[in-house]
N, C-alpha and C positions, 0 to 999 in steps of 0.2 A: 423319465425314460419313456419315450414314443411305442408303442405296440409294434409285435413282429409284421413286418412291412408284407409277409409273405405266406400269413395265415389265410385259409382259407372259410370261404361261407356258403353255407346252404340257404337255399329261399324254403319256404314251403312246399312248393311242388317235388324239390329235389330231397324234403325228409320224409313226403309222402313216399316216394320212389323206394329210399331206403327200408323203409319199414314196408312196404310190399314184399318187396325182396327178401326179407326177414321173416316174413308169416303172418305180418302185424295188419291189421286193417287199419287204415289212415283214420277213417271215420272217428275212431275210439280216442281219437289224442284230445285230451280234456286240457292239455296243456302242455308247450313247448316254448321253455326260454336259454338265451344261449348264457355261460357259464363266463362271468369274465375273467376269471382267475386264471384261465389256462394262456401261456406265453407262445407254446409252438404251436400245436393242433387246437381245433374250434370245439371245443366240447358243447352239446345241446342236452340240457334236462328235459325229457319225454314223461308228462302222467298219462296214464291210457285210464278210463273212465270209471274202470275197475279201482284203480288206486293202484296198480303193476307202476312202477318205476324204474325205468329205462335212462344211461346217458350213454349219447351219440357221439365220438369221436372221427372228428374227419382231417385228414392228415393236409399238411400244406400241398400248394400245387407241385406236382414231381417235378415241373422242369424250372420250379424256383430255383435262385439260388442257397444255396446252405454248404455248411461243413462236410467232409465227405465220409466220416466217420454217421451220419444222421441220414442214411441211404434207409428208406424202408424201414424207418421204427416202429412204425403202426405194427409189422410182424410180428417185430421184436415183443411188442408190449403183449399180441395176445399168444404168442409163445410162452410169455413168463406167467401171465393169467394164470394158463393151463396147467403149466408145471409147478407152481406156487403153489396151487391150492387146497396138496395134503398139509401145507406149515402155514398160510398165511390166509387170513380172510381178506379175499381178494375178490373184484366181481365177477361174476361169471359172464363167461364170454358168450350171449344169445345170437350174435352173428358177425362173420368179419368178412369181408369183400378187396381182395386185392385185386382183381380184373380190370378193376375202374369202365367197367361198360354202363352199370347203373348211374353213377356220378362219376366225372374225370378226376377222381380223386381214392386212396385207399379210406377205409372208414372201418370201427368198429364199433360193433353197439353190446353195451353190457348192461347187466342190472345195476341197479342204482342201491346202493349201501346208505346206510341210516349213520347220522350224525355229520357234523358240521370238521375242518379238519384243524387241527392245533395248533398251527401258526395265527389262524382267527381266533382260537379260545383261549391263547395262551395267559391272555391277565388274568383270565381265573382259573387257573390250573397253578396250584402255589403247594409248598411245604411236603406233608407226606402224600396228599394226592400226585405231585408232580413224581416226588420218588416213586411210589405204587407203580403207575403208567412209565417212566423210566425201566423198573423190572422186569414188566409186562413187554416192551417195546423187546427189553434184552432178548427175553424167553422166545420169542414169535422172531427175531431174527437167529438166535442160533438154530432150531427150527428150517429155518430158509436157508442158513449152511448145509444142513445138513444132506441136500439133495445135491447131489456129485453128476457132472457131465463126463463127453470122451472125447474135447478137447479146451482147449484156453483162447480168449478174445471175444468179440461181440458176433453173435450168431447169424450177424444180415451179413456179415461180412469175411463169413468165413472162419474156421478155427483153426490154429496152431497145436502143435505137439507141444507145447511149453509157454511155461506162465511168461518165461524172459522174452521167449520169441514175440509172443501175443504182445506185451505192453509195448517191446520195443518198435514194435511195427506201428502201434496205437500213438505213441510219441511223437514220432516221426510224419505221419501221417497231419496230428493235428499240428506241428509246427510248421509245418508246408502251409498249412489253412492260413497259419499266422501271417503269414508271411504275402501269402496269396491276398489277405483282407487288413492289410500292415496294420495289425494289431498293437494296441498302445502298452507294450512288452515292455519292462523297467531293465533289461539286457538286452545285448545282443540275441538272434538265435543261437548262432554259432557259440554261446558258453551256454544256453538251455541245450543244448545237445550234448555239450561235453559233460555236464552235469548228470545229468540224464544216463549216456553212456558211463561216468566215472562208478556211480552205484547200481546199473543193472546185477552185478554177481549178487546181490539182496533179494535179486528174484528167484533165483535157482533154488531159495528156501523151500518154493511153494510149489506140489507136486502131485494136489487133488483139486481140479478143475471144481468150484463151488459154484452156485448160482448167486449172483450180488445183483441186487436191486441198485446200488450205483445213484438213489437219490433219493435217497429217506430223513428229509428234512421234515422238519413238521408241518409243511403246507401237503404233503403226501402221506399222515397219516389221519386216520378219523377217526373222532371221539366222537361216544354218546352216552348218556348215563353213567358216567364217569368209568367207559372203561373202549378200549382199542376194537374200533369196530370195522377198520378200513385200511390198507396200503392199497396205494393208488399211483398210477402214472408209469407204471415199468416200464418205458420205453428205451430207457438206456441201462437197461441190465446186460451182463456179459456174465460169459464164464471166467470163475479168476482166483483171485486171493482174496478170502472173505475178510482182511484187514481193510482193502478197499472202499467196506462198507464202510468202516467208521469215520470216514470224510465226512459225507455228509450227514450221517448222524449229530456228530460234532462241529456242524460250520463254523467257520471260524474260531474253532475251541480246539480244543482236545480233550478227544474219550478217554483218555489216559486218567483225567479229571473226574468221572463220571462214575462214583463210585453205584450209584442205584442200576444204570444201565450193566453195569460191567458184573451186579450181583446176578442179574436176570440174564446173560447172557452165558454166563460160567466162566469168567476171569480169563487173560490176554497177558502173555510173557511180553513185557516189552523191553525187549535186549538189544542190543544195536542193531541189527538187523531189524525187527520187527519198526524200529524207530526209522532207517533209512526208509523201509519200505512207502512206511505212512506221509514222509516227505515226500517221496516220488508221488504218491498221491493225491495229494493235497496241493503238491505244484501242479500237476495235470489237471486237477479239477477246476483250479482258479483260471490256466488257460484256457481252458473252454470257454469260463466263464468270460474272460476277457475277448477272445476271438470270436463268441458268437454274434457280440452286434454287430461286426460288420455285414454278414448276411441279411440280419432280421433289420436291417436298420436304423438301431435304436439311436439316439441323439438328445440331446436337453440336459439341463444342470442333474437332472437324477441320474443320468448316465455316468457325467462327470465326475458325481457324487461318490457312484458304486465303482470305479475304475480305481480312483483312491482307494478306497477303502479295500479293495480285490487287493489292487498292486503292493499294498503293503503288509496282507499276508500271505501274495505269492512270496515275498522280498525272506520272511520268515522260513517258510519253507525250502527256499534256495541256500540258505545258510545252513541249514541243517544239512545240507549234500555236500557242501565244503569238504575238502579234504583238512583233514583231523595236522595240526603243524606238528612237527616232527620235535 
């Protein structure tokens, strides 16, 4: 899979700029290298000579192309910094710039958190350590429920009075994408809409706007000294139904499964509803997944790879929204 065709990069002079603007004397940079793990925005690790650690976020060009749900996420993420960080150690936000007059681009710079993230440490993160951290992850995400908005949807884009209105709008939105970047979708649209629309009354469950980080796989959390020292990356967090979260907690699994997360989080009724909802979920989040390389222009047998691999646990998900035979 090829790199996002539409990341952006800073030279030197233009991290000098940023760190001016910031309060930082350029002088002091004892070291700056850019971060290759990140897919949409350019992350740069900053040591200033004191040993302070700094990482630079600098958002794609505005007038690239992209999904239209990804309008202004740079916001997004230091919005959830902010509000995050009575439940979650999260970095602190030391300066965000959306003016784009410093650099033509939005950017945020945060401190830089200790330990390496879990998708790298994962071979040795085994047995009761993995449960322990399992718990830990549970506790620090109910925690992150617990902080209630005043309305539902993604906050760059506006909120709704209602969790149904919010998703249904979110749906619809990114099926146009699909369609827009003809997305290698295993149905038509037109039965991902009816599907979509058959289980909406699943939403009406949900009727306290929660904060959902929206992508807490383990390449967005960090370990150090065998314990959770970092959530990272909020840039697609919304207000919503904190079942939401357990997508990508559980990629391609099910939290249902997960008895250690599910102790540390305080247990999850899963009754038919709570199960349509998590289908709705899990199919939206595979679409994404499926529809963003047309944007980022990814290509190659590793794309091929993950299309497979996507399309046949969107295919899971979509059967779960079936209607039930009489």
């Amino acid at each position: 899979m090829s790199s996002n065709i539409n990341r952006s990069r800073l030279d030197r002079a233009g991290v000098a700029r940023v760190l001016v603007a910031a309060g930082f004397d350029p002088a002091r940079v004892a070291a700056c290298e850019e971060l290759g793990a990140a897919t949409y925005n350019t992350a740069y690790r900053i040591r200033l000579d004191d040993g302070t650690g700094l990482v630079l976020k600098v958002a794609p060009d505005p007038a690239a192309e992209g999904l239209r749900h990804e309008r202004d996420l740079m916001r997004t993420e230091t919005t959830f910094y902010r509000t995050a960080a009575p439940a979650l150690p999260v970095p602190g936000v030391a300066y965000a710039d959306f003016s784009r007059e410093v650099v033509p681009r939005d950017y945020l710079l945060m401190t830089e958190l200790p330990g390496r993230n879990w998708h790298e440490l994962d071979s040795g993160v085994r047995g009761a350590d993995r449960g322990r951290l399992r718990r830990e992850l549970g506790a620090l995400v109910a925690g992150l429920h617990r902080i209630t908005g005043d309305g539902f949807g993604y906050p760059q884009l506006g909120l709704s009075g209602s969790w149904r209105e919010a998703f249904t709008g979110m749906t619809a939105v990114l099926l146009d994408d699909a369609v827009r970047w003809n997305a290698p979708l295993p149905v038509p649209v037109s039965r991902l809409r009816s599907l979509f629309d058959g289980n909406a009354d699943a939403l009406d469950e949900v009727t306290t706007p929660v904060l959902v980080h929206f992508d807490l796989w383990p390449g967005n959390v960090l370990l150090h000294e065998g314990r959770i020292t970092g959530i990272v990356d909020g840039e697609r967090a919304f207000w919503g139904d904190p079942l939401a979260e357990m997508v990508s907690l559980a990629l391609f699994g099910g939290i249902e499964d997960d008895e250690a997360f599910l102790a540390g989080y305080g247990g999850i009724v899963f009754d038919d509803g709570a199960r349509r909802r998590l289908a709705l979920y899990r199919a939206y989040l595979y679409l994404i997944m499926l529809t963003e390389g047309g944007p980022r222009g990814y290509t190659g047998a590793d794309r091929d790879a993950a299309v497979e691999h996507i399309t046949r646990h969107l295919g899971t998900a979509l059967s779960e929204l079936e209607p039930s035979p009489l």
